[in-house]
PDB file with SEQRES, HELIX, SHEET and CRYST1 records, atoms N, CA, C and O in Angstrom:
SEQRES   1 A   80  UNK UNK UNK UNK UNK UNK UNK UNK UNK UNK UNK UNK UNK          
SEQRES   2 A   80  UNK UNK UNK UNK UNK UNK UNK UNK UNK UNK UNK UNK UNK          
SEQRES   3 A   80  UNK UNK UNK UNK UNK UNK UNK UNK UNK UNK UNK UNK UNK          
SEQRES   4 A   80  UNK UNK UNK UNK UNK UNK UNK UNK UNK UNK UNK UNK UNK          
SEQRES   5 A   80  UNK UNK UNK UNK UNK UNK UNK UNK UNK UNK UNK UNK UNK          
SEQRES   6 A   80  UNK UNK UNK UNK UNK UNK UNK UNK UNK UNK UNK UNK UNK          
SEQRES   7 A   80  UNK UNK                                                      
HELIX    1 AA1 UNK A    7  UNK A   15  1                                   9    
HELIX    2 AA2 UNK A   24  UNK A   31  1                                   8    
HELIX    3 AA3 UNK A   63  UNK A   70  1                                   8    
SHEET    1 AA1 2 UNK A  34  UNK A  35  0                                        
SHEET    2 AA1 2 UNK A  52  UNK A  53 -1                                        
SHEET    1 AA2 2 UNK A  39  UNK A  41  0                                        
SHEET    2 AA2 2 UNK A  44  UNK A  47 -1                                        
CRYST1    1.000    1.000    1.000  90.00  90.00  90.00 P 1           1          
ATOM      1  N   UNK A   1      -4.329 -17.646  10.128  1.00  0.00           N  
ATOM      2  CA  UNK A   1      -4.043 -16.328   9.591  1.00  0.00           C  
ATOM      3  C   UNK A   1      -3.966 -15.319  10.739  1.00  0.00           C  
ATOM      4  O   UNK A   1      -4.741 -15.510  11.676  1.00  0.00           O  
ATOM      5  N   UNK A   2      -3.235 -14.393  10.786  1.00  0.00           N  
ATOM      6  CA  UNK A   2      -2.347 -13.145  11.631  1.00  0.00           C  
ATOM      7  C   UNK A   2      -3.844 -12.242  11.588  1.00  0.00           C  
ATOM      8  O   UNK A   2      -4.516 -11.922  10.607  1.00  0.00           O  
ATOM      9  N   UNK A   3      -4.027 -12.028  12.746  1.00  0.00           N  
ATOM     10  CA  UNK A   3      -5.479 -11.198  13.082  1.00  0.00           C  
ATOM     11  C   UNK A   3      -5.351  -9.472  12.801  1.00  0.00           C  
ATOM     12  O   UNK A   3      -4.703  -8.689  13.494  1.00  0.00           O  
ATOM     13  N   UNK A   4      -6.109  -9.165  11.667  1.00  0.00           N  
ATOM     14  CA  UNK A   4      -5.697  -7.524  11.107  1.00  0.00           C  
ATOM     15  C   UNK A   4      -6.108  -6.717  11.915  1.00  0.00           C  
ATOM     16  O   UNK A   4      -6.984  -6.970  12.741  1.00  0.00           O  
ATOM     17  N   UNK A   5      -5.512  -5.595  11.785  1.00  0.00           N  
ATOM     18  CA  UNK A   5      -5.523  -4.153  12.506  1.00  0.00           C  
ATOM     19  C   UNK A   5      -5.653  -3.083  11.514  1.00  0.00           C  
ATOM     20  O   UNK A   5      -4.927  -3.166  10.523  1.00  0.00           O  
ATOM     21  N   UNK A   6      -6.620  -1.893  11.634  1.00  0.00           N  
ATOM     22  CA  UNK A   6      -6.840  -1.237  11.103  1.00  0.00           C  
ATOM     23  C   UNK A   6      -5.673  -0.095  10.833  1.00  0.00           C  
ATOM     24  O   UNK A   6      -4.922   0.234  11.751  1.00  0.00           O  
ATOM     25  N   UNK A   7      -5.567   0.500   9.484  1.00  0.00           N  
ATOM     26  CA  UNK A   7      -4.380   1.239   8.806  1.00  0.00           C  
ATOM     27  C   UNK A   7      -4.165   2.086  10.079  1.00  0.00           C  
ATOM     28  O   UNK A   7      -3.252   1.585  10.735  1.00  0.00           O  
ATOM     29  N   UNK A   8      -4.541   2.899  10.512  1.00  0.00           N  
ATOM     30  CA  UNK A   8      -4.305   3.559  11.995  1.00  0.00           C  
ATOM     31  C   UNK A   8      -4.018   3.162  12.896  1.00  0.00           C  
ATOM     32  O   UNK A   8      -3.392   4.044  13.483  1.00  0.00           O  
ATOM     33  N   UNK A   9      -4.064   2.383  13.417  1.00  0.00           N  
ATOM     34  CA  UNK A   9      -3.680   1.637  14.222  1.00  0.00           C  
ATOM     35  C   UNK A   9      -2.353   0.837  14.263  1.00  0.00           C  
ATOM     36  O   UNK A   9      -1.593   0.630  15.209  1.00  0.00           O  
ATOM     37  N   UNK A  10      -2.277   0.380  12.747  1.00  0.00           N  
ATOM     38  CA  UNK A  10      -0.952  -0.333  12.230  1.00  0.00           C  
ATOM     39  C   UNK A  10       0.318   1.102  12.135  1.00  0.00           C  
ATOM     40  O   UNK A  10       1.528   0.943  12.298  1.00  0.00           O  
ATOM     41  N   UNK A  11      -0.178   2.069  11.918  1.00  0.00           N  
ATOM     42  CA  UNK A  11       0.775   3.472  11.769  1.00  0.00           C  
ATOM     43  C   UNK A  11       0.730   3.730  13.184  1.00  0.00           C  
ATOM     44  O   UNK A  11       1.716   3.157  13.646  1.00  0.00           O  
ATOM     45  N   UNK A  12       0.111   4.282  14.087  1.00  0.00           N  
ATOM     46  CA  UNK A  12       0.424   4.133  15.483  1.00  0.00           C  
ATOM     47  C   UNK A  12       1.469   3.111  15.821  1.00  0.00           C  
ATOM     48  O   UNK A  12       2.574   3.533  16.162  1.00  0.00           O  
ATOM     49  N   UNK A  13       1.297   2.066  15.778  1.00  0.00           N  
ATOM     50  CA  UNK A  13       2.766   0.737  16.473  1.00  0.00           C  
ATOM     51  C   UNK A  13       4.029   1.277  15.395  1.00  0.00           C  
ATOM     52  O   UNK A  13       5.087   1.729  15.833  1.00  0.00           O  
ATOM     53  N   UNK A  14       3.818   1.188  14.367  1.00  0.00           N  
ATOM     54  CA  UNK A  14       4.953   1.516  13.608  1.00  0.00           C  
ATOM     55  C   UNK A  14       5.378   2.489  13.725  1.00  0.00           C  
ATOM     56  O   UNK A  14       6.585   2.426  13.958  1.00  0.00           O  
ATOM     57  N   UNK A  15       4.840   3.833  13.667  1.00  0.00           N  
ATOM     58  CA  UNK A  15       5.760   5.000  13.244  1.00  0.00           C  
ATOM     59  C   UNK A  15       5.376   6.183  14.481  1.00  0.00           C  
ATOM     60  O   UNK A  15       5.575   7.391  14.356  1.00  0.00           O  
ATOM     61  N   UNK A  16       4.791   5.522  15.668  1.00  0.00           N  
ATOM     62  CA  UNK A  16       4.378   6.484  16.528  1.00  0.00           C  
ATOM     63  C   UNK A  16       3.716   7.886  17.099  1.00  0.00           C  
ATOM     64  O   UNK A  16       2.490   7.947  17.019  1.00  0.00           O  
ATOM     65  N   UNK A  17       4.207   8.690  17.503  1.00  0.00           N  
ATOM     66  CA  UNK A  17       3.655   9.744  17.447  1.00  0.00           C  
ATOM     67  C   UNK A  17       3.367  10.941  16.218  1.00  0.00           C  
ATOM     68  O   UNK A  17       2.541  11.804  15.920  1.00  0.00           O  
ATOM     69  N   UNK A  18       5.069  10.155  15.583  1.00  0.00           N  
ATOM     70  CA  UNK A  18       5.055  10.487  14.153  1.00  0.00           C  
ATOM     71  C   UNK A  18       4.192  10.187  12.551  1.00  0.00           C  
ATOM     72  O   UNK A  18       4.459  10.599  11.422  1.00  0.00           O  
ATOM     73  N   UNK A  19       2.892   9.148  13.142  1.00  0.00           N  
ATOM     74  CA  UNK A  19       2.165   8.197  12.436  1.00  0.00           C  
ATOM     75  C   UNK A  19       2.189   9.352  11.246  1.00  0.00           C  
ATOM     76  O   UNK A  19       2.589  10.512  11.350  1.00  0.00           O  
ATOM     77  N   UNK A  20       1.651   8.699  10.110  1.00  0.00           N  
ATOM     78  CA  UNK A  20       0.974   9.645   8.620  1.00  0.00           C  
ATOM     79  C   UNK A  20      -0.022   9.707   8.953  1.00  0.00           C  
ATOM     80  O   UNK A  20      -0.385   8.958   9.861  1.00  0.00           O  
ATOM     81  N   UNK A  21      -1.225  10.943   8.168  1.00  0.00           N  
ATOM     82  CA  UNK A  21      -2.408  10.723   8.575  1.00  0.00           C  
ATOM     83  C   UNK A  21      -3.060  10.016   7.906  1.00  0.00           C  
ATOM     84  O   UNK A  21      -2.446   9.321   7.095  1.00  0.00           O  
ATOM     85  N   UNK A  22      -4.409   9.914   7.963  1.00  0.00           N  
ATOM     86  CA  UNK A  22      -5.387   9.080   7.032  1.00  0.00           C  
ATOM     87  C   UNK A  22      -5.141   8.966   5.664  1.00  0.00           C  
ATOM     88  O   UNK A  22      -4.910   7.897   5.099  1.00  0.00           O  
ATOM     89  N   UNK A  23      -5.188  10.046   5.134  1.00  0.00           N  
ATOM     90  CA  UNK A  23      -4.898  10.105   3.971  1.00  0.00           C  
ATOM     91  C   UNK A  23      -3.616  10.106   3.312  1.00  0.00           C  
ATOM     92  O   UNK A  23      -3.474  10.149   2.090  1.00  0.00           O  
ATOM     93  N   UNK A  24      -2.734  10.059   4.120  1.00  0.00           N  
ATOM     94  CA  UNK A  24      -1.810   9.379   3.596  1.00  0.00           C  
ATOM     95  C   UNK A  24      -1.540   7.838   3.641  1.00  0.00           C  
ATOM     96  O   UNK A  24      -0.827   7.335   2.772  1.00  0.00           O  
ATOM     97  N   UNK A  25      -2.013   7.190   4.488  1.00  0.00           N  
ATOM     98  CA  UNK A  25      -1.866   5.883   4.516  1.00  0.00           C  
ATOM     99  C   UNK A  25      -2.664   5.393   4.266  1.00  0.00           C  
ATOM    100  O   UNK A  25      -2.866   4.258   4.698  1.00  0.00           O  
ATOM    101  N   UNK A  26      -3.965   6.357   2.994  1.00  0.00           N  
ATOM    102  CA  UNK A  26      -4.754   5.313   2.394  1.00  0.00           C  
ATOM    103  C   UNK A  26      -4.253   5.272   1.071  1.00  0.00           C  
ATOM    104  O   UNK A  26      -4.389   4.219   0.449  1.00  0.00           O  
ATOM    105  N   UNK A  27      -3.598   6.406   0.440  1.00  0.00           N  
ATOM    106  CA  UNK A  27      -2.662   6.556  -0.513  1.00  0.00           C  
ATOM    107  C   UNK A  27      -1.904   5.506  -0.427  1.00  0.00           C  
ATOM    108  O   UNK A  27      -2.304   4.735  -1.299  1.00  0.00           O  
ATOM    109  N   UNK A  28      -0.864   4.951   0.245  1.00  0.00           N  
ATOM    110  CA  UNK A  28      -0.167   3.682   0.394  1.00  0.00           C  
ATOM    111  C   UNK A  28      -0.931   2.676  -0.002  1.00  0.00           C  
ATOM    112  O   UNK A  28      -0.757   2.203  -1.125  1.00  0.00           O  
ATOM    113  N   UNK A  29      -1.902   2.179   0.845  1.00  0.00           N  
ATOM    114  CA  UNK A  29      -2.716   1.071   1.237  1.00  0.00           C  
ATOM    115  C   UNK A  29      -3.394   1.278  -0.936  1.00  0.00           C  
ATOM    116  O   UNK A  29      -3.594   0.168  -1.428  1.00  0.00           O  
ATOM    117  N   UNK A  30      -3.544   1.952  -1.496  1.00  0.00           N  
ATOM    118  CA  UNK A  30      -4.167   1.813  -2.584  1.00  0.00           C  
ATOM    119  C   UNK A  30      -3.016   1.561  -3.881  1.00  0.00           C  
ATOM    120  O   UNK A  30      -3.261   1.004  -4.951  1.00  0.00           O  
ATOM    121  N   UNK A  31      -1.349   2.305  -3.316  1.00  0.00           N  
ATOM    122  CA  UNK A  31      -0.554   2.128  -4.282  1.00  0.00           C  
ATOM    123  C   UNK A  31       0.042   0.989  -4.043  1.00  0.00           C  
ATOM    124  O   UNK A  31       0.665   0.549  -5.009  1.00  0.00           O  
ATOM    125  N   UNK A  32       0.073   0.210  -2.865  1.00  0.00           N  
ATOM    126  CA  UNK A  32       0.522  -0.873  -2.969  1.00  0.00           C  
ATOM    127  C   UNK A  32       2.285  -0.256  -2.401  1.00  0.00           C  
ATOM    128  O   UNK A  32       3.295  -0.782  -2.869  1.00  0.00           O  
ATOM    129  N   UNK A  33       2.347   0.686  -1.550  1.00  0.00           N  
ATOM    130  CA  UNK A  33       3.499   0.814  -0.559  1.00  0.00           C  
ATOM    131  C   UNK A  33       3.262   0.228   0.785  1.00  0.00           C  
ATOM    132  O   UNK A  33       3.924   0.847   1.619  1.00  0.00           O  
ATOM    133  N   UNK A  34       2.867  -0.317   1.081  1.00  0.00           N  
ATOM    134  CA  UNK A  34       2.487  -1.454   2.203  1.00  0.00           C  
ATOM    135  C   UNK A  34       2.636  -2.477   2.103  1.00  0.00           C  
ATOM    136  O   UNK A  34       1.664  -2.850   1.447  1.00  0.00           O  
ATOM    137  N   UNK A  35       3.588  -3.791   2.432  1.00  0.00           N  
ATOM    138  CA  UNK A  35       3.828  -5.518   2.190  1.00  0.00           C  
ATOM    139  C   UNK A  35       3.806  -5.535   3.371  1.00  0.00           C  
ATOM    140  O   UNK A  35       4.494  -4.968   4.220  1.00  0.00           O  
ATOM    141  N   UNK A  36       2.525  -6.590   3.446  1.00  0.00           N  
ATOM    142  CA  UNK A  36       1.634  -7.246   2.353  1.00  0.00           C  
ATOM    143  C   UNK A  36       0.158  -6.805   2.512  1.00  0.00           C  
ATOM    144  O   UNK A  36      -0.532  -6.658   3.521  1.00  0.00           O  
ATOM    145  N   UNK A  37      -0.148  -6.615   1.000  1.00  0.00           N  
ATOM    146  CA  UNK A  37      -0.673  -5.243   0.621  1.00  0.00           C  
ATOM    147  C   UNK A  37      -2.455  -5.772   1.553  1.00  0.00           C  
ATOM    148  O   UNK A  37      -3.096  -6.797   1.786  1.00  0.00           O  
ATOM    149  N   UNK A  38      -2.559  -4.198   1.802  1.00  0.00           N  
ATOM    150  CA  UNK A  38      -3.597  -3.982   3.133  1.00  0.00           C  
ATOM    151  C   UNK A  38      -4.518  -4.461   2.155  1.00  0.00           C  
ATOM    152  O   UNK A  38      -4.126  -4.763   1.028  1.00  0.00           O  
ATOM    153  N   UNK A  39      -6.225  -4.594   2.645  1.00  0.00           N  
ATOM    154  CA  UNK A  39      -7.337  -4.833   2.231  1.00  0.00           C  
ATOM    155  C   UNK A  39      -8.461  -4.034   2.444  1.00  0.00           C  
ATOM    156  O   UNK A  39      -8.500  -3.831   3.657  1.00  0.00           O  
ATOM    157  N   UNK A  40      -9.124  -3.638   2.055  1.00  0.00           N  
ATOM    158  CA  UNK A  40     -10.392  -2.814   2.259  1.00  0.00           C  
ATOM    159  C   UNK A  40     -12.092  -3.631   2.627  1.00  0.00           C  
ATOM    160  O   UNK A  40     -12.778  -4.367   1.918  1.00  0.00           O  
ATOM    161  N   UNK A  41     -12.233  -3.299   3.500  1.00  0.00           N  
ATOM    162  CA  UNK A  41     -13.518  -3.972   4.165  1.00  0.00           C  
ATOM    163  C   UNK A  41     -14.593  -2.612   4.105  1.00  0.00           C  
ATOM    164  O   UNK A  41     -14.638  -1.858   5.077  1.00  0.00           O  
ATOM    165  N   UNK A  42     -15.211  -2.431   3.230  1.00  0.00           N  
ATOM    166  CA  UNK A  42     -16.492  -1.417   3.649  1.00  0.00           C  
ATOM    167  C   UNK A  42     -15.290  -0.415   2.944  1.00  0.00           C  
ATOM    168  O   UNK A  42     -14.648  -0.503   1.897  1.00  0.00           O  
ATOM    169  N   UNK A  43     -15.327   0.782   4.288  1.00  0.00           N  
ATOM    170  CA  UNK A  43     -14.481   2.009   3.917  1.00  0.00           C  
ATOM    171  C   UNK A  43     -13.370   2.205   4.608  1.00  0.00           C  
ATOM    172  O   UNK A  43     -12.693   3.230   4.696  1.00  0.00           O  
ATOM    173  N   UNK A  44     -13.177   0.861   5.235  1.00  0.00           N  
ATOM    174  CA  UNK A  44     -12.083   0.650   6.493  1.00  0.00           C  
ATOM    175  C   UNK A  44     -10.657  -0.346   5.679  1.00  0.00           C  
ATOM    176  O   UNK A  44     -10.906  -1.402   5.097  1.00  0.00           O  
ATOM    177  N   UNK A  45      -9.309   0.182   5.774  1.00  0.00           N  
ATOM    178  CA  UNK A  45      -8.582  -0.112   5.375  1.00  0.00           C  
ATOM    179  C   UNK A  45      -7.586  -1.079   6.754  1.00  0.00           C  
ATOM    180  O   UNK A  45      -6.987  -0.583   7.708  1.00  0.00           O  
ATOM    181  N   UNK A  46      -7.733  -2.702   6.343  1.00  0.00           N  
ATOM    182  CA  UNK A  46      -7.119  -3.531   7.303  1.00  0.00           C  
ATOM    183  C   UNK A  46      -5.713  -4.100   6.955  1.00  0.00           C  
ATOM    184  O   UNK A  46      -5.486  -4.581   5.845  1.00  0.00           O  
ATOM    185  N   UNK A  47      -5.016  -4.048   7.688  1.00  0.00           N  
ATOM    186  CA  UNK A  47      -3.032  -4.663   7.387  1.00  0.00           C  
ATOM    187  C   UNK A  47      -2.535  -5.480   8.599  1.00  0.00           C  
ATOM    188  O   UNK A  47      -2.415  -5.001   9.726  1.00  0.00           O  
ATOM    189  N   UNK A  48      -2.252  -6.773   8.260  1.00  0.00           N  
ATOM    190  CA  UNK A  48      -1.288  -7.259   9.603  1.00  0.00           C  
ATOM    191  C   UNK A  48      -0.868  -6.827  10.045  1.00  0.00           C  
ATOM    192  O   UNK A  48      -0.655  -5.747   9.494  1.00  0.00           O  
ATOM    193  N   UNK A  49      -0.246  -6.938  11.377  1.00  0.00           N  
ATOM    194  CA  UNK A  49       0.222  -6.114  12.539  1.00  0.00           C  
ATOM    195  C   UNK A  49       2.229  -6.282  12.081  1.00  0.00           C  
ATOM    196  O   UNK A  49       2.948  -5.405  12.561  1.00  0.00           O  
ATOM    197  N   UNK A  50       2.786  -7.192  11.359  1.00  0.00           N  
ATOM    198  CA  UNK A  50       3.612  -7.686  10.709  1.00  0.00           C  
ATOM    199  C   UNK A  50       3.944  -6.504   9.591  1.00  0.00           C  
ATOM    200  O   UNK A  50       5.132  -6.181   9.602  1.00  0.00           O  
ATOM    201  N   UNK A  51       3.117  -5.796   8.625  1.00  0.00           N  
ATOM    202  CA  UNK A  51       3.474  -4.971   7.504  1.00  0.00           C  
ATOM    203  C   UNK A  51       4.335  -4.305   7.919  1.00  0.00           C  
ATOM    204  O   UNK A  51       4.740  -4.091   9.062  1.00  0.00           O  
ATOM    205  N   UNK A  52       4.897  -3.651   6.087  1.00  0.00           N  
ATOM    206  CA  UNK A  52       5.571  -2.875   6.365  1.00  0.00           C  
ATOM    207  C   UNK A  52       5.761  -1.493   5.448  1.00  0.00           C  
ATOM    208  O   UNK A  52       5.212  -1.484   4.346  1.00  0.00           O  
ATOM    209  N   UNK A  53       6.273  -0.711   5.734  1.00  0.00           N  
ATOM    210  CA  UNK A  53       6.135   0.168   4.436  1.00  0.00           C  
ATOM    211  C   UNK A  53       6.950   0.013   3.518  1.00  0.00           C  
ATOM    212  O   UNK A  53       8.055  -0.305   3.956  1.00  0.00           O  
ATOM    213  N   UNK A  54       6.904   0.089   2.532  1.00  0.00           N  
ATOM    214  CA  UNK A  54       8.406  -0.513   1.324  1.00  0.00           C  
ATOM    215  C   UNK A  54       8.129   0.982   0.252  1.00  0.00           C  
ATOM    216  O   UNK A  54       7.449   0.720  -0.740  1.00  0.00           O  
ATOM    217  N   UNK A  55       8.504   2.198   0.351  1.00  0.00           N  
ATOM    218  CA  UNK A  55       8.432   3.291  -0.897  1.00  0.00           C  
ATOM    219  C   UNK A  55       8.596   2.445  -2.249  1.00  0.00           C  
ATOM    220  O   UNK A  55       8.903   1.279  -2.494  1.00  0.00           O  
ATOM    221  N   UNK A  56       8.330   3.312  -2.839  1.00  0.00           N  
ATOM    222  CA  UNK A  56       7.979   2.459  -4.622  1.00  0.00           C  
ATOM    223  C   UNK A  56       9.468   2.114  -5.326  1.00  0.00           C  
ATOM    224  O   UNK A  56       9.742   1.285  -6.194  1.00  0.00           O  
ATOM    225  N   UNK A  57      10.165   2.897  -4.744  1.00  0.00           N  
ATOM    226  CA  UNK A  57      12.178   2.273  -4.954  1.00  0.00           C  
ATOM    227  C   UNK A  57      12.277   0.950  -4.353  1.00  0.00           C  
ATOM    228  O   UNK A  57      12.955   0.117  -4.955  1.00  0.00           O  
ATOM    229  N   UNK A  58      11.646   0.589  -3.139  1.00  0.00           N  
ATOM    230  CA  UNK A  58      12.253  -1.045  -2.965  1.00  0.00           C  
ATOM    231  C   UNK A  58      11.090  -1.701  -3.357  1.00  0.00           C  
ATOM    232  O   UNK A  58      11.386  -2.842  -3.002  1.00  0.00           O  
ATOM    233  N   UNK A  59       9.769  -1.804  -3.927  1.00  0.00           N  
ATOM    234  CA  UNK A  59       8.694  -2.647  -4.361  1.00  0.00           C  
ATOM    235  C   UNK A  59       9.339  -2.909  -5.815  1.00  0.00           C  
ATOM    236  O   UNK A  59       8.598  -3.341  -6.698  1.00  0.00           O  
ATOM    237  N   UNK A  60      10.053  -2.778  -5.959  1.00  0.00           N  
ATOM    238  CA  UNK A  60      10.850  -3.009  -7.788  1.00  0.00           C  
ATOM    239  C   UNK A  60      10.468  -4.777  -7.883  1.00  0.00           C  
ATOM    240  O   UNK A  60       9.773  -4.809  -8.899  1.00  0.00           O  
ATOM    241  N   UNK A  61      10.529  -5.705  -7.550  1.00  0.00           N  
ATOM    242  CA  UNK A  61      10.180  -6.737  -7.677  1.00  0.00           C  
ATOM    243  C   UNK A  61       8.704  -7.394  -7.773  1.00  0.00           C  
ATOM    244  O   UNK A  61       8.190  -8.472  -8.070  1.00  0.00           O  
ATOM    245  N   UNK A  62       8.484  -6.626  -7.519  1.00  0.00           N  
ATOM    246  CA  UNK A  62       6.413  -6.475  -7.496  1.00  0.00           C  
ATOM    247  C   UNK A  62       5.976  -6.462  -9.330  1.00  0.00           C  
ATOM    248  O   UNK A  62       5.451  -5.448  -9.790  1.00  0.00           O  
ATOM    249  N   UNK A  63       6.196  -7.394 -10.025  1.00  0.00           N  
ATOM    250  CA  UNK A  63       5.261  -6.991 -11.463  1.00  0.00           C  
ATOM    251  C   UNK A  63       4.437  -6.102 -11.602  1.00  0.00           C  
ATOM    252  O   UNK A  63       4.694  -5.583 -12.688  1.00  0.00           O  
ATOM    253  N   UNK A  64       3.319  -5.451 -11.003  1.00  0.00           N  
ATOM    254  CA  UNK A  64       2.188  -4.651 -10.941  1.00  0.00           C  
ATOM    255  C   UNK A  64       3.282  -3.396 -10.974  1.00  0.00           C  
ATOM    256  O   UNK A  64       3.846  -2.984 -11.988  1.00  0.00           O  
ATOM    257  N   UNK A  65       3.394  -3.040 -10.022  1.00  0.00           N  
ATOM    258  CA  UNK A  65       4.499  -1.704  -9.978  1.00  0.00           C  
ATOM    259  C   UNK A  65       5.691  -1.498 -11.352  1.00  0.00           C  
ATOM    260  O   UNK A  65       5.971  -0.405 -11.845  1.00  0.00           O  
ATOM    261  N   UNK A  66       6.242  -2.764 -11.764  1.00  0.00           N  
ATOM    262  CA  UNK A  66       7.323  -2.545 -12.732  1.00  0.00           C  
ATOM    263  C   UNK A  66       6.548  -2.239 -14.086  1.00  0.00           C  
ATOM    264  O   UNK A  66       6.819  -1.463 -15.002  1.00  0.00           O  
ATOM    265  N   UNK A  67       5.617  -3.014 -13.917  1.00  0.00           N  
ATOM    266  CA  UNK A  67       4.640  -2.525 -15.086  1.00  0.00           C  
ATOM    267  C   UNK A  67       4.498  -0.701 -15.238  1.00  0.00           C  
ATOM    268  O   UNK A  67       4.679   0.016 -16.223  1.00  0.00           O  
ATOM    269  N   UNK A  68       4.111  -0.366 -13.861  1.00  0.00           N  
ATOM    270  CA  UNK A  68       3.804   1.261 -14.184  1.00  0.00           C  
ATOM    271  C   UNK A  68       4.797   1.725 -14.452  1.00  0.00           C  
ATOM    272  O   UNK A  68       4.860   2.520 -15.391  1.00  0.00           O  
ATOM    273  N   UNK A  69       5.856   1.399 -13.749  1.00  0.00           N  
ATOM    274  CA  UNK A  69       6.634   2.857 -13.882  1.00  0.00           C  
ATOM    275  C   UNK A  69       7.812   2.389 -15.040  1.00  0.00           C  
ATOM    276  O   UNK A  69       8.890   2.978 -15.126  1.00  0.00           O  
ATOM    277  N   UNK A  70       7.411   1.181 -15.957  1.00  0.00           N  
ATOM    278  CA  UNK A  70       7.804   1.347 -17.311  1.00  0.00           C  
ATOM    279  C   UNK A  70       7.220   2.106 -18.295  1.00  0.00           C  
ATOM    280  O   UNK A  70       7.910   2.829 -19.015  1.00  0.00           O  
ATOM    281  N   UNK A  71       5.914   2.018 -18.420  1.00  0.00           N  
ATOM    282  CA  UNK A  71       5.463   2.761 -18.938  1.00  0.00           C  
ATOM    283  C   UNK A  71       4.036   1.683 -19.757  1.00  0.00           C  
ATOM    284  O   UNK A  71       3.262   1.967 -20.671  1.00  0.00           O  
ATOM    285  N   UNK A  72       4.161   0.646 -19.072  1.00  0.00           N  
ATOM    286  CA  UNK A  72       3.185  -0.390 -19.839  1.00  0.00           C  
ATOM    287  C   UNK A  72       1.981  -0.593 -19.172  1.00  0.00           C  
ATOM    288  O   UNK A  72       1.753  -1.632 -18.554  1.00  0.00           O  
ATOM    289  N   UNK A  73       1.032   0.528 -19.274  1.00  0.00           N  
ATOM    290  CA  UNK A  73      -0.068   0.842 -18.806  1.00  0.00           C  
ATOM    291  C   UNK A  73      -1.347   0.838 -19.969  1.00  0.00           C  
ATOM    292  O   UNK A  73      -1.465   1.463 -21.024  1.00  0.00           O  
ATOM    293  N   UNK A  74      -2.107  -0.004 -19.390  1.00  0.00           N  
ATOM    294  CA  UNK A  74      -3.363  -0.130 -20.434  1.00  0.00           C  
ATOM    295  C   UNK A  74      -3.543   0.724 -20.887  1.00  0.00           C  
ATOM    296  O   UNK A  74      -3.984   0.515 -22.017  1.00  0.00           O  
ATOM    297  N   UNK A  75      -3.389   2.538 -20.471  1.00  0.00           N  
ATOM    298  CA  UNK A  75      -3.932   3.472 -21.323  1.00  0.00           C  
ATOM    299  C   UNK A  75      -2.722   3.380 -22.524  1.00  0.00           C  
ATOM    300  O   UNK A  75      -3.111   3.698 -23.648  1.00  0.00           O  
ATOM    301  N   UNK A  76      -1.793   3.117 -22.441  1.00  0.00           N  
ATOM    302  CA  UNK A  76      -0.528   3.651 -23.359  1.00  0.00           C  
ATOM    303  C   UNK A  76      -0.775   2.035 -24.735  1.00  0.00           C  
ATOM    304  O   UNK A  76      -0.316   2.093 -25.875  1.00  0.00           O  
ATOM    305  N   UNK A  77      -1.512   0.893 -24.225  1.00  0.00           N  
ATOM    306  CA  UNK A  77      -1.592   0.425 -25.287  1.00  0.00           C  
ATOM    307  C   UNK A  77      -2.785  -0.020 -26.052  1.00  0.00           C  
ATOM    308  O   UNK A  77      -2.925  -0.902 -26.900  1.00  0.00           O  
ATOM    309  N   UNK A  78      -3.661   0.889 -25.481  1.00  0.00           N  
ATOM    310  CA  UNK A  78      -5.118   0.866 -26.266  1.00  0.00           C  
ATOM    311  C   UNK A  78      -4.360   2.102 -27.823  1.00  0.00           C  
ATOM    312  O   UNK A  78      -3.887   3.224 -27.642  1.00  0.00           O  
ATOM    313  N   UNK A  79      -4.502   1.342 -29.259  1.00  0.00           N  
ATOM    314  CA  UNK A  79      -4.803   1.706 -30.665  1.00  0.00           C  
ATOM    315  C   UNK A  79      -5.630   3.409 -30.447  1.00  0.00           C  
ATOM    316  O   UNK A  79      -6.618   3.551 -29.728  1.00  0.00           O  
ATOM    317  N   UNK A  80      -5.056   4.417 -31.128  1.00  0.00           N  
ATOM    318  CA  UNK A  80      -5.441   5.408 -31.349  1.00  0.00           C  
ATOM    319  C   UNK A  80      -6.392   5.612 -32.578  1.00  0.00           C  
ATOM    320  O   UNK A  80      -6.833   6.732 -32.838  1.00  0.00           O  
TER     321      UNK A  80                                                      
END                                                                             
């Protein structure tokens, strides 16, 4: 297995001086705009040095995602 690098670190090589900050690339790392999707150790967010960012327009093949943004979300089918 490909030895992880922390979300900062992985935005540094990738996107440079231009990196996102923390909080934005923990936003990713939690929506699942990161392949292949980062992991959380403690409070530290880890991603292969390989990832990539994919916005929620090209993750369309991802079940989890097509689920949301159909609209088939556990809150919408819990009985009123």
């Amino acid at each position: 297995m490909a030895r992880q690098t922390t979300l900062q670190n992985w935005a540094r090589a990738e996107f440079g001086d231009d990196a996102p900050t923390i909080n934005t690339l923990t936003r990713w790392a939690r929506e699942g705009w990161i392949t292949p999707l980062p992991t959380k150790i403690g409070r530290t967010w880890f991603v292969i040095p390989q990832a990539q960012y994919r916005p929620p327009s090209q993750n369309h093949s991802e079940p989890a995602a097509k689920a949301i943004r159909s609209g088939n979300r556990l809150i919408n089918r819990i009985p009123q």
